[in-house]
C-alpha positions in Angstrom: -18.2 -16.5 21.8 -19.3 -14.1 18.9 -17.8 -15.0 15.5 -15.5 -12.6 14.1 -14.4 -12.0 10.9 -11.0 -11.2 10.5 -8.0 -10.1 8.0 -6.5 -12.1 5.9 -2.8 -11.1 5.0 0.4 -12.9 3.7 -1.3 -16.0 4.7 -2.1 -15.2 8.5 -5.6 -13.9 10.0 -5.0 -11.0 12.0 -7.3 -8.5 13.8 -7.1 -4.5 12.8 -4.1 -2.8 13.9 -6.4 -0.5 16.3 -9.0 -3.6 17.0 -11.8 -2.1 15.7 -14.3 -4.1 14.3 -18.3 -3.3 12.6 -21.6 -5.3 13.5 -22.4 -8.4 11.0 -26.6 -8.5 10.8 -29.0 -11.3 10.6 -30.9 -9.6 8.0 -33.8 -12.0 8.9 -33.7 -11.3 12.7 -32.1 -7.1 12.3 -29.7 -8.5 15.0 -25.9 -8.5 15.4 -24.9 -11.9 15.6 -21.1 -11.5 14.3 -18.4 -8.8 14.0 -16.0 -8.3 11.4 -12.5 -6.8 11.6 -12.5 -3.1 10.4 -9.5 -2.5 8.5 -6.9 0.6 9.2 -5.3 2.4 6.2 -2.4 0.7 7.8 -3.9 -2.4 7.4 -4.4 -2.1 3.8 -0.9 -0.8 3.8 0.1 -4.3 5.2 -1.9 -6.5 2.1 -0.7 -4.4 -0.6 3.1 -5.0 0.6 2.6 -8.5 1.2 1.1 -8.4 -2.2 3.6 -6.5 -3.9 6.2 -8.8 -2.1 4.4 -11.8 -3.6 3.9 -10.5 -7.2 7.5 -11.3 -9.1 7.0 -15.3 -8.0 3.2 -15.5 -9.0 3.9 -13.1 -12.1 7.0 -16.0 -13.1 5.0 -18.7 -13.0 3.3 -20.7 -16.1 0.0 -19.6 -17.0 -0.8 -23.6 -17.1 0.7 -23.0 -13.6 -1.6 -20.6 -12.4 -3.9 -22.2 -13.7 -4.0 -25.0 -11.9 -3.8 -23.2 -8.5 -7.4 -21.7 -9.6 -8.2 -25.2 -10.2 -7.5 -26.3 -7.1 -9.5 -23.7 -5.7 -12.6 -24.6 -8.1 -12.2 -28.1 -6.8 -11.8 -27.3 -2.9 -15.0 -24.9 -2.9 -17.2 -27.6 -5.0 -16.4 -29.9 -2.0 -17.5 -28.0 0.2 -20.5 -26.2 -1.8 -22.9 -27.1 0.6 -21.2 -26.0 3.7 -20.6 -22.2 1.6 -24.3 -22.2 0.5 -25.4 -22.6 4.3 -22.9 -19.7 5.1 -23.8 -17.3 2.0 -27.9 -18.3 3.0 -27.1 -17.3 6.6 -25.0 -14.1 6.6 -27.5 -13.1 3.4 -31.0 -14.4 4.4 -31.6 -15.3 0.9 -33.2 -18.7 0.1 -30.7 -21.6 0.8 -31.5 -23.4 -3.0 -30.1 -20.0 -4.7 -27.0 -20.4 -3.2 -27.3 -23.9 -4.0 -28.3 -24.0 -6.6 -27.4 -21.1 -8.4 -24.8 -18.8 -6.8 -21.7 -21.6 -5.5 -21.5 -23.5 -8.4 -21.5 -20.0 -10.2 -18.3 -19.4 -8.3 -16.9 -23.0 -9.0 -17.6 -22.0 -13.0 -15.9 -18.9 -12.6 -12.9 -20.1 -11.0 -12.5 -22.7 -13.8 -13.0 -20.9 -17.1 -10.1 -18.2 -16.0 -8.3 -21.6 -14.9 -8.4 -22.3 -18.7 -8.1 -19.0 -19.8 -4.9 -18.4 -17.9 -3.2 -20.9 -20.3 -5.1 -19.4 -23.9 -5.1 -15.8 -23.2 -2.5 -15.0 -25.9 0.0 -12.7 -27.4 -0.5 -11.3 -30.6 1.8 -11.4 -33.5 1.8 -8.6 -36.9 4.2 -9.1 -39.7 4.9 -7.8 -43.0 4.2 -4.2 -42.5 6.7 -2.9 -40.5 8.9 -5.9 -38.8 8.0 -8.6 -36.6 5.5 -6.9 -34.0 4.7 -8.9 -30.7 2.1 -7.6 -28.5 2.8 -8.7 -25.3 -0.1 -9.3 -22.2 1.6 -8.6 -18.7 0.6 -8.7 -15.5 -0.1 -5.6 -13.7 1.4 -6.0 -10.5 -0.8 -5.3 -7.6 -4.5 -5.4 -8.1 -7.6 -4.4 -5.9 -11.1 -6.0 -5.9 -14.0 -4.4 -4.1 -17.2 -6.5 -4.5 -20.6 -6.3 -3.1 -23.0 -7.5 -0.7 -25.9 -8.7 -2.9 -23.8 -12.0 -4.1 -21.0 -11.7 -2.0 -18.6 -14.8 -3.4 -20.8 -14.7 -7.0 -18.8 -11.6 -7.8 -15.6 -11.5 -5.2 -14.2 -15.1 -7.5 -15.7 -12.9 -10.5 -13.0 -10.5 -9.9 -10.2 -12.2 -8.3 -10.0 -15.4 -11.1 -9.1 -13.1 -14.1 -6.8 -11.2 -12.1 -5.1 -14.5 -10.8 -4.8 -15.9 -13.8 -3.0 -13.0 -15.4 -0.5 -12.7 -12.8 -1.1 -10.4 -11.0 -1.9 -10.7 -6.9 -4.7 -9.5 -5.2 -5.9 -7.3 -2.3 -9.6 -8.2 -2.1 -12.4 -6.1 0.0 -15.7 -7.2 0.2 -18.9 -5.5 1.5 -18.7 -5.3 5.5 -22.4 -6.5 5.5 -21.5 -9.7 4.5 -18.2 -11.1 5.1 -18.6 -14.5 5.9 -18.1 -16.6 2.6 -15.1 -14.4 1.4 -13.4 -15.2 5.0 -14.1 -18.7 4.5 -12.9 -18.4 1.2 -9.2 -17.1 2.1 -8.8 -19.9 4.6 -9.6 -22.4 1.7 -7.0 -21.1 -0.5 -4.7 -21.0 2.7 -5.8 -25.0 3.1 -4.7 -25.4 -0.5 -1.4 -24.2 0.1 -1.7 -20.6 -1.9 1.6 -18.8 -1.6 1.3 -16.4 0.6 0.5 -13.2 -0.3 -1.1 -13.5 -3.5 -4.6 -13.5 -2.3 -5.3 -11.0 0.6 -8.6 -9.6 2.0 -9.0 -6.7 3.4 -12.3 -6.5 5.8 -14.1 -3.4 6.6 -15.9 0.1 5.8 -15.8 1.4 2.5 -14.6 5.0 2.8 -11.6 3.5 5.4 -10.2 0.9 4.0 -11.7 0.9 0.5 -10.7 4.4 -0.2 -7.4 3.7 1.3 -7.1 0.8 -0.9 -8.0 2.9 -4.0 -5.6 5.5 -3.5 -2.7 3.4 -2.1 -0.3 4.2 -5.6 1.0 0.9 -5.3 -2.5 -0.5 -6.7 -2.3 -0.9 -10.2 -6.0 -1.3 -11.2 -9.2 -1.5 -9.4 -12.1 -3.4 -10.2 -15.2 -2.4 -8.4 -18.9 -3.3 -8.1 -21.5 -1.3 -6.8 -23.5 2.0 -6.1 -23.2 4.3 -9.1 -22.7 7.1 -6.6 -19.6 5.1 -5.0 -18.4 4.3 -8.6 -17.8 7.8 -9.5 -15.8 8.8 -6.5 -13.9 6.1 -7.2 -13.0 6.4 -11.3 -12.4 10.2 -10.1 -9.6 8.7 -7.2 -8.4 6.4 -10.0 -8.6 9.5 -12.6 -6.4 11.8 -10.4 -3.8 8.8 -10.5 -4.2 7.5 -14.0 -5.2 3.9 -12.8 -6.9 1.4 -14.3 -10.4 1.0 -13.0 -13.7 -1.5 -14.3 -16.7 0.1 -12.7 -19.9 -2.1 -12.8 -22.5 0.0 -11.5 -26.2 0.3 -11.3 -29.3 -0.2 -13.1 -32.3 0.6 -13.6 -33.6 -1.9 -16.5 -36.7 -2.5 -18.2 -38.3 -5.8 -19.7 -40.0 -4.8 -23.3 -42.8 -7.1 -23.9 -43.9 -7.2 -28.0 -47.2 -7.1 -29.1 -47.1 -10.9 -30.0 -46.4 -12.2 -26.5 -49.2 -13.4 -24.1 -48.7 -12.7 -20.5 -50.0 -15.4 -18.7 -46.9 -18.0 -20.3 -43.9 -15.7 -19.3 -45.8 -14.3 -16.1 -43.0 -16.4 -14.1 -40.2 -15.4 -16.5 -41.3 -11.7 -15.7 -41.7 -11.9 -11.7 -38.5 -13.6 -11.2 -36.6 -11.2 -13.6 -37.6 -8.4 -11.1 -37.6 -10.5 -7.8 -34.5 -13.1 -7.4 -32.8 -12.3 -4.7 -35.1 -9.7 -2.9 -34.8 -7.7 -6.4 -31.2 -7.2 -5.0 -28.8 -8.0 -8.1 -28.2 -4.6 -10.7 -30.0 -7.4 -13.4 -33.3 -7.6 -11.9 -36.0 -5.9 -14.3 -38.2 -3.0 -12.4 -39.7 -1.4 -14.9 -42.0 -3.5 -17.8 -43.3 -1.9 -20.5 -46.5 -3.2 -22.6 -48.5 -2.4 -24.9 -51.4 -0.2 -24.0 -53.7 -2.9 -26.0 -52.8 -5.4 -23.7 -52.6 -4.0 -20.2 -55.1 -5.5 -18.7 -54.1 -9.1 -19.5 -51.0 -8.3 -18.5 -52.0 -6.7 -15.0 -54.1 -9.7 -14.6 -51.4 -12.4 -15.2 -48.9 -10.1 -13.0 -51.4 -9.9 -10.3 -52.5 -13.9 -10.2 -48.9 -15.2 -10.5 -47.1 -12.5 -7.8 -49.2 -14.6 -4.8 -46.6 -17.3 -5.3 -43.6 -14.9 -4.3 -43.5 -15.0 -0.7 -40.6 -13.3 1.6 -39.3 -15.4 4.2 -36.3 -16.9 5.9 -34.3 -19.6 4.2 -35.6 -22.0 6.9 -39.6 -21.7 5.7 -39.8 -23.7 2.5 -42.4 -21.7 0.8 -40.5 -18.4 0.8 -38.7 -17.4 -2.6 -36.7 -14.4 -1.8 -35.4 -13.3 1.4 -34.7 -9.9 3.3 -33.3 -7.0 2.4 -29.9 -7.2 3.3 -29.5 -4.0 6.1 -31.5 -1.6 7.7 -30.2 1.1 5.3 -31.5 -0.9 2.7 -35.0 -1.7 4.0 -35.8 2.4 4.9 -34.7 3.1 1.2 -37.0 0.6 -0.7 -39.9 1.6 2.0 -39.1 5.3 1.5 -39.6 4.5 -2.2 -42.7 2.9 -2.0 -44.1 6.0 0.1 -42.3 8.1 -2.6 -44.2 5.9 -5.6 -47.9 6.5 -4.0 -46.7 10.3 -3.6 -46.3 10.4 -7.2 -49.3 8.8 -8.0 -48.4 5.5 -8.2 -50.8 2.5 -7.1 -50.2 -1.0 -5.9 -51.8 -3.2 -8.3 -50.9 -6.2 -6.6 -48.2 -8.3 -3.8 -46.7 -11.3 -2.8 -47.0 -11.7 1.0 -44.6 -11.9 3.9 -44.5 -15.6 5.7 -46.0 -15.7 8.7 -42.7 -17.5 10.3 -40.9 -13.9 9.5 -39.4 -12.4 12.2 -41.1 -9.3 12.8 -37.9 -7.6 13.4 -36.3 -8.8 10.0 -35.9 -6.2 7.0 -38.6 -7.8 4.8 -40.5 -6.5 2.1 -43.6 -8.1 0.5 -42.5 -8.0 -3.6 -44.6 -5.2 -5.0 -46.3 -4.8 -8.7 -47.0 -0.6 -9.2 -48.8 1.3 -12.0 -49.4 4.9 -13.0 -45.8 6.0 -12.5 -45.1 8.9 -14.9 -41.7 8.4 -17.1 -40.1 11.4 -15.6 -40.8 10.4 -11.7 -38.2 9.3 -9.5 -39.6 6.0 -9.0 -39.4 5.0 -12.3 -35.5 6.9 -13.1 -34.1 5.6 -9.6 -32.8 2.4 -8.7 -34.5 0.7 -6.5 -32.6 -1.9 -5.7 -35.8 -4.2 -4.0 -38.7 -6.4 -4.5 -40.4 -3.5 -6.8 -41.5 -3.6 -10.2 -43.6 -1.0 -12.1 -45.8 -1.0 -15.3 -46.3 1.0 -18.4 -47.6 1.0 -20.9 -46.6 2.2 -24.3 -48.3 2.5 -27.6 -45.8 1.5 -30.2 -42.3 0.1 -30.6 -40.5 4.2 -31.2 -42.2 5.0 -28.1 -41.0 1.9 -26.0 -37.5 2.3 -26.8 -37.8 6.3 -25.5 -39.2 4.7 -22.2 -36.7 1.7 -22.0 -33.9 4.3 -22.5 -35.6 7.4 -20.7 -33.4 6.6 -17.4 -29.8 7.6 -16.3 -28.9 3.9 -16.8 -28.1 1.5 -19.6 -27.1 -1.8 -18.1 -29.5 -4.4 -19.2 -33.1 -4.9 -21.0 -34.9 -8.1 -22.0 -36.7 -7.9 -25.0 -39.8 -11.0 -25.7 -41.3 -11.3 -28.9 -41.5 -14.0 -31.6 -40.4 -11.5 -34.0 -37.0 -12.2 -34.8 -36.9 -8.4 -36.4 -38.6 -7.0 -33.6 -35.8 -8.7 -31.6 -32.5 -7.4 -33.7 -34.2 -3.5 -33.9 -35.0 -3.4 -30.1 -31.4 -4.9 -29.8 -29.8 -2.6 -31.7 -32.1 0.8 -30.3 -31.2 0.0 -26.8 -28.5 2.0 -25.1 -27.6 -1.0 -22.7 -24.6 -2.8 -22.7 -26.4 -6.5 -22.6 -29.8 -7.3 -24.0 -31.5 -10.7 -23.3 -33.9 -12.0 -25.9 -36.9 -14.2 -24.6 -34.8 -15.1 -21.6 -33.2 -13.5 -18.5 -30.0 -14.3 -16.4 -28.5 -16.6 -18.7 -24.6 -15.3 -18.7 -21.9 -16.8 -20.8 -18.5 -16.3 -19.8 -16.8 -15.6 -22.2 -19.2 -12.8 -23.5 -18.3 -9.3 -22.1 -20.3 -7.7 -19.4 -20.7 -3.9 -18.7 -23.3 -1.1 -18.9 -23.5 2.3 -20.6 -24.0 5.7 -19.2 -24.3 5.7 -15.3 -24.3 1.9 -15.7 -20.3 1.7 -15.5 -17.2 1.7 -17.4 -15.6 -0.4 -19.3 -16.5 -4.6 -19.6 -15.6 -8.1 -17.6 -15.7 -11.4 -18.2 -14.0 -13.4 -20.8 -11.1 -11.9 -22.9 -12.5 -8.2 -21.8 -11.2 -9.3 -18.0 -8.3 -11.0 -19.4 -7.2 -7.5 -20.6 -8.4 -5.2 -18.0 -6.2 -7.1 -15.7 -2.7 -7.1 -18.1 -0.7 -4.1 -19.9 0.0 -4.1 -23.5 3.6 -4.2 -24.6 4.4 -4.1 -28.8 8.0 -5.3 -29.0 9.1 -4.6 -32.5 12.1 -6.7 -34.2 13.5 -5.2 -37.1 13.7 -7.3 -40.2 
C-alpha cells in the first residue's frame, strides 16, 4: 500500500477535500515511492478556523504553560531521534549521520530554547517621563509557517517554537517534496496530547495552498523560507494586506580567505562550507575568494582534499552528501554547470559519484570551478548545489567589491589571524551574519536574516519572539 501523507487539522488526519494528492520522490532512486495529500483553498480554509477557534485557550495560557507543552515536544522527538533521522535520511537522501547527528537534535534545541523563552520574553516598563508606560507583547492570533525542503523539520520547529510560545497557533506548510518528518511530527504532538487546533499542517503545492494560506485575511503573520523569487510574491501578497511577514531567502555567499591563512589546514573547513547537504542549505559558501599570490596553493589543497567528497545514498558509508532533492533541482545545477563552461569557466577539480548510486538518482559529483568573471551568471546566481567557484583577488578593497558584487547579502566567512582584518571585513560586508574562522556555528539567541535579495527582517532569539507578538504601550497617568 503506498504511504500517504496526509492533513493534519484540529487534531484529525484527513485527505484533501477533492482527494488530490502530488508524487513524494526517492531522490536517490528519481522514483515515486509515496504521495502526499494536496491541500484545497478549502482545506487551508479548514486549519486556519480550527486555528482561530483554538487561539483564545492557547493565547490564555501561562507562558511557563506553554512552555512546557514545547517541552514535551522537545522530549518526545529526542526519544524518538533515531526513528526521525531514518525518515528525514529517507524522504531527503542526505547522509543518515547529518540528520543524526546534526539536523534532529537541532530540532530538539530549538524546541527547548523557545520552551524557556516563552516564560522570559518580557514586557517592558518606562517611567518618569510621561506616566507609567507598559509595553505589552501579545500574541498575534493566527500564524502561518511555510518552510522548505532542504531541512525539512531543521526549519518547520524553527518557525513553529517561537510562534508557539508567544501564543499564537499555527497553520504550518511544508515543502511538498518532502513531507514525511513534519507528518510524523503532527502525530507526535497529537500523542502528546496538544489541544487541538493549535498546530495544523497544511500539505501540498505552493501556489494552491501556500498562496491560499498567505492571502487567507485571517493569517496574521507569515513566516516563510525559501526561493527569493517565491519571497517576493509573497511580501507583495502580505504588502497588499499589511501583514506581517519574515522572509528568509537566498544566497549567494562567498568565503574570504586573508593573506595569512594556509590552505591546506582549512581545506576541509572550506569544502564542507560549500558541500553539506548536497550544497543545498542558503549557508553553504559557492564562491571563495583568494589572493592572487596564493592561488595555486589554494587550487592544489581544493583539488587534493575534494576526492574525499563522494555522492551517494545514505546506505554507502563512504558518501558525504547525497542527491539533489528533485528532478527540477538536478536540471538546474546541471544547466549551470553547462552555463559556467559557456562562460568560460573550467573544472579544476571533483569529488566522484559512488558506484552503488542508482543511475537514475539526481546526483551530482561536488564540483571546484575557476575563471568565472564577477559579472557572469554563475558567479551572481544561486546555485543552490554541490558548486563552488574560485577567484582570486588582489587586495582586501577589491575582495570586499567581489564578496558584495552579487544581488545577495546573507552570509560570508571571513579566515584570517588578523583580528583587524577580521572586524574591517565584518564591518565592509553587506550580509546580515559573518562567521569568523568558522562556519555553521548558530547561536540561538543571536538574530538571523540577510540583506538585499537575502530577505527581510530577522529570526531567532528575541527577534522571533517579536516577529511573532504585537506591541501595545498602555499608559497610566500619574
Amino acid at each position: 500500500m503506498t504511504t500517504r501523507y496526509r492533513l493534519h487539522i484540529d487534531g484529525e488526519d484527513r485527505d484533501a477535500h477533492d482527494g488530490g494528492v502530488l508524487p513524494v520522490f526517492d531522490p536517490c532512486r528519481g522514483l515515486a515511492v509515496a504521495e502526499v495529500a494536496a491541500a484545497t483553498p478549502g482545506d487551508v480554509e479548514d486549519a486556519v478556523a480550527a486555528a482561530h477557534r483554538a487561539f483564545p485557550a492557547w493565547a490564555a495560557l501561562r507562558p511557563s504553560e506553554r512552555g512546557r507543552w514545547l517541552q514535551r515536544l522537545a522530549d518526545a522527538l529526542e526519544a524518538e531521534a533515531a526513528a526521525f533521522a531514518a525518515l528525514e535520511s529517507a524522504d531527503t537522501g542526505k547522509p543518515l549521520a547529518l540528520c543524526r547527528e546534526i539536523e534532529i537534535p537541532r530540532a530538539v534545541a530549538n524546541l527547548r530554547f523557545f520552551a524557556a523563552a516563552a516564560s522570559t520574553f518580557a514586557s517592558e516598563a518606562h517611567h518618569g517621563e510621561a506616566g507609567l508606560n507598559l509595553t505589552l507583547r501579545l500574541p498575534l492570533g493566527v500564524v502561518a509557517t511555510i518552510s522548505p525542503w532542504n531541512l525539512p523539520l531543521y526549519l518547520l520547529t524553527w518557525k513553529l517554537a517561537p510562534a508557539l510560545a508567544a501564543g499564537n497557533t499555527v497553520v504550518a506548510k511544508p515543502s511538498e517534496i518532502t513531507p514525511a518528518s513534519a507528518s510524523a511530527f503532527v502525530q507526535l504532538a497529537r500523542r502528546v496530547g496538544l489541544p487541538r487546533g493549535v498546530l495544523n499542517l497544511v500539505q501540498g503545492a505552493g501556489p494552491v495552498a501556500g498562496e491560499a494560506l498567505v492571502r487567507h485575511p485571517g493569517v496574521k503573520a507569515v513566516s516563510f523560507t525559501g526561493s527569493t523569487a517565491v519571497g517576493r510574491r509573497i511580501g507583495a501578497q502580505c504588502g497588499e494586506q499589511l501583514k506581517k511577514c519574515s522572509l528568509e531567502l537566498g544566497g549567494k555567499n562567498a568565503l574570504l580567505a586573508g593573506e595569512d591563512v594556509d590552505a591546506a589546514p582549512v581545506a576541509e573547513l572550506v569544502l564542507r562550507s560549500a558541500f553539506q547537504n548536497a550544497g543545498q542549505i542558503c549557508l553553504c559558501n559557492s564562491r571563495l575568494l583568494v589572493p592572487r599570490g596564493r592561488l595555486e596553493e589554494w587550487r592544489f589543497a581544493l583539488a587534493t582534499a575534494i576526492g574525499d567528497w563522494v555522492a551517494g545514498p545514505p546506505s554507502d558509508a563512504s558518501a558525504r552528501l547525497g542527491p539533489l532533492a528533485s528532478q527540477a533541482q538536478f536540471e538546474k545545477v546541471r544547466g549551470y554547470l553547462a552555463l559556467a563552461r559557456a562562460e568560460g569557466g573550467r573544472v579544476v577539480a571533483e569529488g566522484r559519484i559512488a558506484a552503488s548510486a542508482d543511475p537514475a538518482g539526481w546526483f551530482v559529483a561536488p564540483v571546484l570551478l575557476e575563471g568565472l568573471g564577477a559579472a557572469s551568471r554563475c558567479a551572481n546566481e544561486e546555485i543552490f548545489g554541490p558548486v563552488l567557484s574560485l577567484h582570486p583577488y588582489d587586495d582586501e578593497a577589491e575582495a570586499v567589491a567581489l564578496a558584495n558584487a552579487t544581488p545577495y547579502g546573507l552570509a560570508a566567512t571571513v579566515l584570517t589571524h588578523d583580528l583587524g582584518r577580521a572586524q574591517r571585513l565584518a564591518a565592509a560586508l553587506d550580509v546580515g551574519l559573518v562567521w569568523v574562522n568558522t562556519w555553521m556555528q548558530r547561536d540561538l539567541r543571536t538574530p538571523f536574516g540577510g540583506a538585499r535579495q537575502s530577505g527581510l527582517g530577522r529570526e531567532g532569539g528575541w527577534e522571533a519572539m517579536r516577529f511573532f507578538t504585537e506591541a501595545r504601550n498602555v499608559c497610566l497617568g500619574t
